[in-house]
N, C-alpha and C positions, 0 to 999 in steps of 0.2 A: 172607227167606222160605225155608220149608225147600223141599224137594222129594226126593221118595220115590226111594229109593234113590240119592243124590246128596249127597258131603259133602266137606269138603276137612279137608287134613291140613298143618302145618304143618312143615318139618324144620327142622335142627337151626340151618342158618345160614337161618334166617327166610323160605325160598323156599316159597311156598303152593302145592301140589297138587290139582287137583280129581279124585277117585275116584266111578266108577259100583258098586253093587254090583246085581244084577238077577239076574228069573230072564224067560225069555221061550222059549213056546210048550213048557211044562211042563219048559223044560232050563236051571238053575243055573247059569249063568257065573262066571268068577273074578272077581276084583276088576279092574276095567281105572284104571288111571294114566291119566286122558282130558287132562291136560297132555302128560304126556310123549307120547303116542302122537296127539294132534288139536290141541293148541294152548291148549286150554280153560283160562280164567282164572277162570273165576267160575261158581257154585255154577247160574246160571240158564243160560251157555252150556253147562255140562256134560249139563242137562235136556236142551238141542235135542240135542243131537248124542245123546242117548245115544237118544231117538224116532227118529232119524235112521238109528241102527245099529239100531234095532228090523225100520225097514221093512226095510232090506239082508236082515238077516235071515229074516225073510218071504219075502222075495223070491228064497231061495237063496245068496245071494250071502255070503262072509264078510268082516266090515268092519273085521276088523283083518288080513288080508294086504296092505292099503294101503302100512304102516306099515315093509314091505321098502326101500320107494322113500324113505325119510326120508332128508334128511344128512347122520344121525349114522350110518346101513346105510351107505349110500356110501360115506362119509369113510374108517372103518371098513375094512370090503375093501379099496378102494383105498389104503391104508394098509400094512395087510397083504401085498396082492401086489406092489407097489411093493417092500416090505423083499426079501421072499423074492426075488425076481427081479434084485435088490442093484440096481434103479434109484436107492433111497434105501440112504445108507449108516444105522449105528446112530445116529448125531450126527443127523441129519434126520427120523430116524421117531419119537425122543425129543424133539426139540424142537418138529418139528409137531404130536405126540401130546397135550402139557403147555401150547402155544397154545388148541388145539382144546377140549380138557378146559376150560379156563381162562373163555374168552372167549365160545367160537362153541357148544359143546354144550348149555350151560344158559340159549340165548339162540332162535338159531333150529335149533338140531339135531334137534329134534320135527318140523321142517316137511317137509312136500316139496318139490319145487327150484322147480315152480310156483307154490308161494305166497311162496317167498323174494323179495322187492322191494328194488328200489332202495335205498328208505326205510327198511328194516329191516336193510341191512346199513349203512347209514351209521351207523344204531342200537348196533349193534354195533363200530363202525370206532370211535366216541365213547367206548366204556370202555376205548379202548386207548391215547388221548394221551395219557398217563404215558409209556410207555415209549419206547423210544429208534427211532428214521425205522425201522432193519432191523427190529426186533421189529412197528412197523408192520405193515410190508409182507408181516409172515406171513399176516395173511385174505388178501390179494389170492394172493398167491402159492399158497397152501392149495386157494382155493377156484375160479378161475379155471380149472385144466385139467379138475375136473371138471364144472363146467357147461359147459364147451366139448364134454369127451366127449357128456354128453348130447344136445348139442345136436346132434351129429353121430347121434345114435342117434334122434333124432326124438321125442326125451321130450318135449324144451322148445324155444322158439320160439325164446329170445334170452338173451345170456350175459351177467345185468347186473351180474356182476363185473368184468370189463373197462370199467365206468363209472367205476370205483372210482380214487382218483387213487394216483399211485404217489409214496414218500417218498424224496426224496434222500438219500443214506445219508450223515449227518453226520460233518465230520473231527474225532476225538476231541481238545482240545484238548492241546497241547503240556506236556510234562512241566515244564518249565523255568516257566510260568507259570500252575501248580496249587503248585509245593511249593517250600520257602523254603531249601531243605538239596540237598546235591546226589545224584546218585546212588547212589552208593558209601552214604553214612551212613544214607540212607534204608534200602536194604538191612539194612544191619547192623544197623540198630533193627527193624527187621518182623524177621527172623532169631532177634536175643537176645531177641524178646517173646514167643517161641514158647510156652517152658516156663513162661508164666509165666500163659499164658492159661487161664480156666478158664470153658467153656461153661456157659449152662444147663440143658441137658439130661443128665444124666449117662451115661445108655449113651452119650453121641457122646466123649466127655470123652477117653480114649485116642486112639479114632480120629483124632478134628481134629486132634491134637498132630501126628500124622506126614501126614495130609494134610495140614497147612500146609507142612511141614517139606518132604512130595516137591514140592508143588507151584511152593513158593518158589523151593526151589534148583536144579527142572530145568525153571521157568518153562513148563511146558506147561501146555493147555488145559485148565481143574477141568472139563470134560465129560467128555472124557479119563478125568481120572483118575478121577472117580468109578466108571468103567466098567471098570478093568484088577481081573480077577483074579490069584488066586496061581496060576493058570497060564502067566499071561503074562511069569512072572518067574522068572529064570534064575537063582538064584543064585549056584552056582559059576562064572558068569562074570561076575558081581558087577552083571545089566541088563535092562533091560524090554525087550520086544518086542511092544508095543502092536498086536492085529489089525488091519486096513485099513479090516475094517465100523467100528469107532469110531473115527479120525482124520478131520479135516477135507480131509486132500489124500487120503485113502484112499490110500494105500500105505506100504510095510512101514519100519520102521526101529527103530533102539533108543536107548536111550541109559541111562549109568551110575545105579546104585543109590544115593545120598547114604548116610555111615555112616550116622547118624541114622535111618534109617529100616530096617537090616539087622535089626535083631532084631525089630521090630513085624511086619514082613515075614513073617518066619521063625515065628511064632506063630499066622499064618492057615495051616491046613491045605486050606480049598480055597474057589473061588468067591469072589465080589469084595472086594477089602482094605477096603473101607467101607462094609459093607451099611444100615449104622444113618445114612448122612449124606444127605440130598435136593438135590438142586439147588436146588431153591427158598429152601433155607432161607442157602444160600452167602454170598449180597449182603450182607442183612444180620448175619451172622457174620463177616464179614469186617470192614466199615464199625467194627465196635465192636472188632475186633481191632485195626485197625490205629486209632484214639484211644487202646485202652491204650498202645499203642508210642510213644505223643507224638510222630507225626511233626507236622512243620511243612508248617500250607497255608496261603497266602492267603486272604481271606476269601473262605466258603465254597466251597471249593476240596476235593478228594479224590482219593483214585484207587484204582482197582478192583483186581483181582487179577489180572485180564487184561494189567493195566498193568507185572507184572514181564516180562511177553515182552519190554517198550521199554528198563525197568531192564537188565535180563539181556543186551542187545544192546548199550546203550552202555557197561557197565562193562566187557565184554570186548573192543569195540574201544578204546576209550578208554584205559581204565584197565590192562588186562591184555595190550594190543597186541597182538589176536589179527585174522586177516584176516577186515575182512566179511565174504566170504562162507563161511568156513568158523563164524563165527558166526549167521548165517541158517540152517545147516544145522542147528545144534544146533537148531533150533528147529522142521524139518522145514519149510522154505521154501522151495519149489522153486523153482531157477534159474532166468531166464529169459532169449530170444534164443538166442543160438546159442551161448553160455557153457557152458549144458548138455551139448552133447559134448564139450566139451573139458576142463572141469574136475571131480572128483568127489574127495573126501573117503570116509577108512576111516570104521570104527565107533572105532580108536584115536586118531585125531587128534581127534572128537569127545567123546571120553573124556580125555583131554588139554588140550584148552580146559574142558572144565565145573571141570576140578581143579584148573585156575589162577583160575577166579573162583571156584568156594567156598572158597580157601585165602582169597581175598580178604575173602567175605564173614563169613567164620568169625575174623579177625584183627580183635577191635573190642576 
């Protein structure tokens, strides 16, 4: 059944919209989005609600200043002043940003915090078992202080996120009983498969060459690096000096330029060395990187990119006889106990260990 002024709109990944278009007490309104802004599924709920904003209207009243109080406004600001106020570093306001996006804004971020139930965030908690216990625990985490705020502010009665169960953050299985080859060779084959890989997308095709290349060989965080501009890079003293807002420990540190990566470097004149490359797209870029390299897994066995921080650790105590913990540091790992006043490494002895395992890893 149709209904006068009331029509829905399809978009591109199949998610159905219901739109009001109306005029009421001789004054023309825009087109209102009665999904996004009331919830409205279907062509006969968008009828009521839109009689609904009729009366409001009548009545003085405007029925779309509601729409301030939704939790996608919330999230949002709170989002926002959290960065600015550096409560969240840059790694937490992009990672909760890209959850949110993801999972919680195309689900119940139209709502207000009253009509958010139990029942609908378990709704949403269900698109997220794919991913790994932490990645879980981002709605609970996300959404917990701000209905707590509320509640504190006397919007809402009860904070039924904290119903929400919490995921035990799983131990990544051990390297030794994923891959068939030992460290050292693994290496060396992700390393020599570098130049050889060729993306499908062609603007990234340069880029990924030497983001594999900084990532592999100074095994830091691909959040990280996707994040370092050409300003964060020193060249004539041949090293990065990654801000505090994008590291995970937030605080300052550096560490060596790999050749390999010096004139890619030297070619960006300003703002981030890999504007063309997404997070999202990493995993799977990766996954097919490392099948071209032929490493050896057990069955269905793999390992991430995250997983060179573990490579990178034991080839350099192991193999390169360098000391724990001046190899933790390379890694930005802060000491812990009372080790921390007592011991501290330069920027040269950590430029020192990185040059005795890439000579390693570069000798294949």
């Amino acid at each position: 059944m149709k209904y006068k002024g009331i029509y829905s709109k399809k978009s591109k990944d199949g998610v159905v919209s219901i739109y009001a278009r109306f005029k009421h007490n001789n004054k023309t309104y825009p087109v209102k989005n009665l999904t996004k802004l009331f919830g409205c599924r279907t062509e006969k709920q968008g009828r009521d609600k839109l009689e609904e904003i009729k009366v409001l209207i009548s009545m003085g009243k405007n029925p779309f200043e509601t729409t301030i109080h939704t939790l996608d406004s919330i999230f949002d600001k709170t989002r926002e002043q959290k960065y600015k106020s550096g409560l969240w570093g840059k790694t937490t306001y992009d990672n909760y940003g890209y959850f949110y996006d993801a999972y919680v804004r195309k689900t119940i971020g139209h709502l207000k915090l009253e009509k958010i139930t139990y029942e609908k965030l378990l709704e949403v908690q269900e698109q997220v078992n794919h991913l790994s216990n932490s990645s879980k625990n981002y709605l609970k985490m996300i959404l917990k202080p701000i209905f707590e705020e509320e509640v504190k502010k006397g919007n809402i009665s009860d904070n039924v996120v904290a119903k929400l169960k919490y995921h035990g953050y799983s131990v990544r299985e051990n390297l030794e009983t994923r891959i068939r080859e030992n460290h050292l060779e693994v290496m060396r084959k992700l390393y020599k498969a570098i130049p050889k890989y060729i993306p499908n997308k062609k603007n990234q095709r340069k880029e990924l060459k030497y983001f594999l290349y900084l990532t592999i060989l100074s095994a830091h965080r691909y959040g990280e690096i996707l994040q370092l501009t050409k300003e964060d890079c020193y060249m004539e003293e041949g090293l990065i000096n990654p801000p505090e807002k994008i590291t995970k420990t937030d605080n300052d540190y550096r560490f060596p330029i790999p050749d390999e990566c010096f004139e890619y470097i030297n070619s960006v004149k300003s703002g981030l060395l890999f504007p063309n490359l997404r997070r999202g797209g990493i995993y799977a870029m990766f996954k097919k990187f490392v099948e071209q390299a032929e490493i050896k897994f057990y069955k269905d066995k793999n390992i991430s990119l995250h997983d060179t921080r573990r490579f990178l650790l034991t080839i350099m105590i192991r193999d390169c006889g360098i000391d724990s913990a001046l190899a933790n540091t390379c890694l930005n790992h802060k000491p812990k106990g009372v080790i921390i006043h007592y011991l501290s490494f330069t920027y040269e002895d950590k430029k020192k260990a990185y040059n005795m395992y890439w000579d390693l890893i570069r000798n294949n």
